[in-house]
C-alpha positions as CSV (number, residue, x, y, z in Angstrom):
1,X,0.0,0.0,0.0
2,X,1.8,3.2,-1.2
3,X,1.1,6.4,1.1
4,X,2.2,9.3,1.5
5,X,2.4,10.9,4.8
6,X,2.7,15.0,5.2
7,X,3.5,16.4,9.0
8,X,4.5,19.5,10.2
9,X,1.2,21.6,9.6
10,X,-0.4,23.9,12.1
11,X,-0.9,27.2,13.9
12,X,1.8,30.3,13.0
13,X,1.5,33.7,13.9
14,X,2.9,36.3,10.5
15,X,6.6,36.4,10.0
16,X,6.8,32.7,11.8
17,X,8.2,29.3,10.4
18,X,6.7,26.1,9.5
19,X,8.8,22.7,8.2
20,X,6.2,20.5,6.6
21,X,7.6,16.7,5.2
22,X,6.3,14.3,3.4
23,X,7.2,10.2,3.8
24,X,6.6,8.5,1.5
25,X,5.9,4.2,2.4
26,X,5.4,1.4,0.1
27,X,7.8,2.4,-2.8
28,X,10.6,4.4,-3.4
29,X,10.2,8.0,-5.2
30,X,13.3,8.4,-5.4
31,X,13.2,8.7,-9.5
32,X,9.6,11.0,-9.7
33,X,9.4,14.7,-9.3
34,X,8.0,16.0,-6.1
35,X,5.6,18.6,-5.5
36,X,3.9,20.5,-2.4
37,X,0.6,21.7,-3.6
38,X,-2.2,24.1,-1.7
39,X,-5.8,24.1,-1.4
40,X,-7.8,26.8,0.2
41,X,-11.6,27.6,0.0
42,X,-12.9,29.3,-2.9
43,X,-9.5,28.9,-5.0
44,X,-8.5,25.8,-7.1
45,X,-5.2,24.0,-5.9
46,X,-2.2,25.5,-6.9
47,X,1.1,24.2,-7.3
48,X,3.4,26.0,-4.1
49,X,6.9,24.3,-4.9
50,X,8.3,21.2,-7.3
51,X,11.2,19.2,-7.5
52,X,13.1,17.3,-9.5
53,X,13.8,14.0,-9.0
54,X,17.6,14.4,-7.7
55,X,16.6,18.0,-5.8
56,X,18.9,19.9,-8.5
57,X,16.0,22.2,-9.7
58,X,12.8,23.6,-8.8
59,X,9.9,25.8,-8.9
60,X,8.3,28.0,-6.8
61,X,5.1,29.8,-7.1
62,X,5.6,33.7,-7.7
63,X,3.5,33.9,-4.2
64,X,6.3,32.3,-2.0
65,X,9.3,32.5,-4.0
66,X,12.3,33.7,-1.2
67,X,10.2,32.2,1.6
68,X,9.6,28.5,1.1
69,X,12.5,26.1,-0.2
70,X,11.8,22.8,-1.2
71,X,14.0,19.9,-0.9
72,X,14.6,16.2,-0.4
73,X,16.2,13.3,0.7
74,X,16.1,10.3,-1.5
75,X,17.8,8.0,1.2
76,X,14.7,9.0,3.5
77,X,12.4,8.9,0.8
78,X,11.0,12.3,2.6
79,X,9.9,15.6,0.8
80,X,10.6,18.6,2.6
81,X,8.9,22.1,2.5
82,X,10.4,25.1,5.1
83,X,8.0,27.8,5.1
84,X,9.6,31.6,6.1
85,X,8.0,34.8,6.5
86,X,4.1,33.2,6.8
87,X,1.2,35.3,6.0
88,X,-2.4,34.8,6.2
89,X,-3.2,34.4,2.9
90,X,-0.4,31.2,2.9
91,X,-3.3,29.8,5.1
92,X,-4.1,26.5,3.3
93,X,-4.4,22.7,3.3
94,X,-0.7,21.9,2.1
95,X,-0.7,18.3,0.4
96,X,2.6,16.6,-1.0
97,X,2.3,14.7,-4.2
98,X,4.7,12.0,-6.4
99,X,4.9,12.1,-10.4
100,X,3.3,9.8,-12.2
101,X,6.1,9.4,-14.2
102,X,9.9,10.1,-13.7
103,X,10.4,13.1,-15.6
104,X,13.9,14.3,-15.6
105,X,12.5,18.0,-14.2
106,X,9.9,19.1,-11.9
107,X,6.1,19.1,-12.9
108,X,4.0,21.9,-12.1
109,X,0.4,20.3,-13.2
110,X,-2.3,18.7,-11.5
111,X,-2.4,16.0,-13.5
112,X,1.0,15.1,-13.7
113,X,1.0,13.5,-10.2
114,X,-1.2,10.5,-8.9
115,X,0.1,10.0,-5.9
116,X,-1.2,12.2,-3.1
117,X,-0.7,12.3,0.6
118,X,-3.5,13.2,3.3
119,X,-3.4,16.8,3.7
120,X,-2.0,19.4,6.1
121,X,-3.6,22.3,7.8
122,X,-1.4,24.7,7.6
123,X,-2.8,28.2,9.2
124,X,-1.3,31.7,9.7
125,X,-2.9,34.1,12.2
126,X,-2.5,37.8,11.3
């Protein structure tokens, strides 16, 4: 049973940190592209930060670029997401996701990943 497991989610008051990771069990992703995606009401889910498959590149959303850094470890099989300089509107469910394929770069689309962990609240107070 593949899974993928996100922790690190919570309450943060503006300007605070948050680490979220993302385990991955039941296969290796070591190959596949990353990605931490968001999800808050009345918006579709966007794309926050992607990875490649080795952590050499990736992407960030205009909206966090300088404050969230992505990264991995392939020996963990974990995903990692540090979160800097929170504000309200980062307030979201933050959800990590595999590649269906291994792509040599990141992957930015919805539909490019079909494995999806559980969900994280992440919420910044103002």
């Amino acid at each position: 049973h593949v899974q993928l497991v996100e922790l690190g989610g919570g309450l943060e008051q503006a300007g605070g940190p948050l680490r979220l990771s993302c385990a991955a069990f039941g296969r290796t992703f070591s190959s596949y592209p990353m990605s931490w995606f968001r999800h808050s009401p009345g918006k579709e889910r966007e794309v926050v930060a992607a990875i490649n498959w080795n952590g050499g590149i990736a992407y960030y959303a205009d909206s966090v670029k300088g404050r969230f850094t992505i990264s991995r470890d392939n020996d963990k099989n974990t995903v990692y997401l540090q979160m800097n300089s929170l504000k309200p509107e980062d307030t979201a469910i933050y959800y990590c996701a595999a590649a269906s394929r291994p792509w040599d770069t990141f992957r930015t689309l919805t539909s490019e990943y079909n494995t999806w962990g559980q969900g994280t609240q992440v919420t910044v107070s103002s």
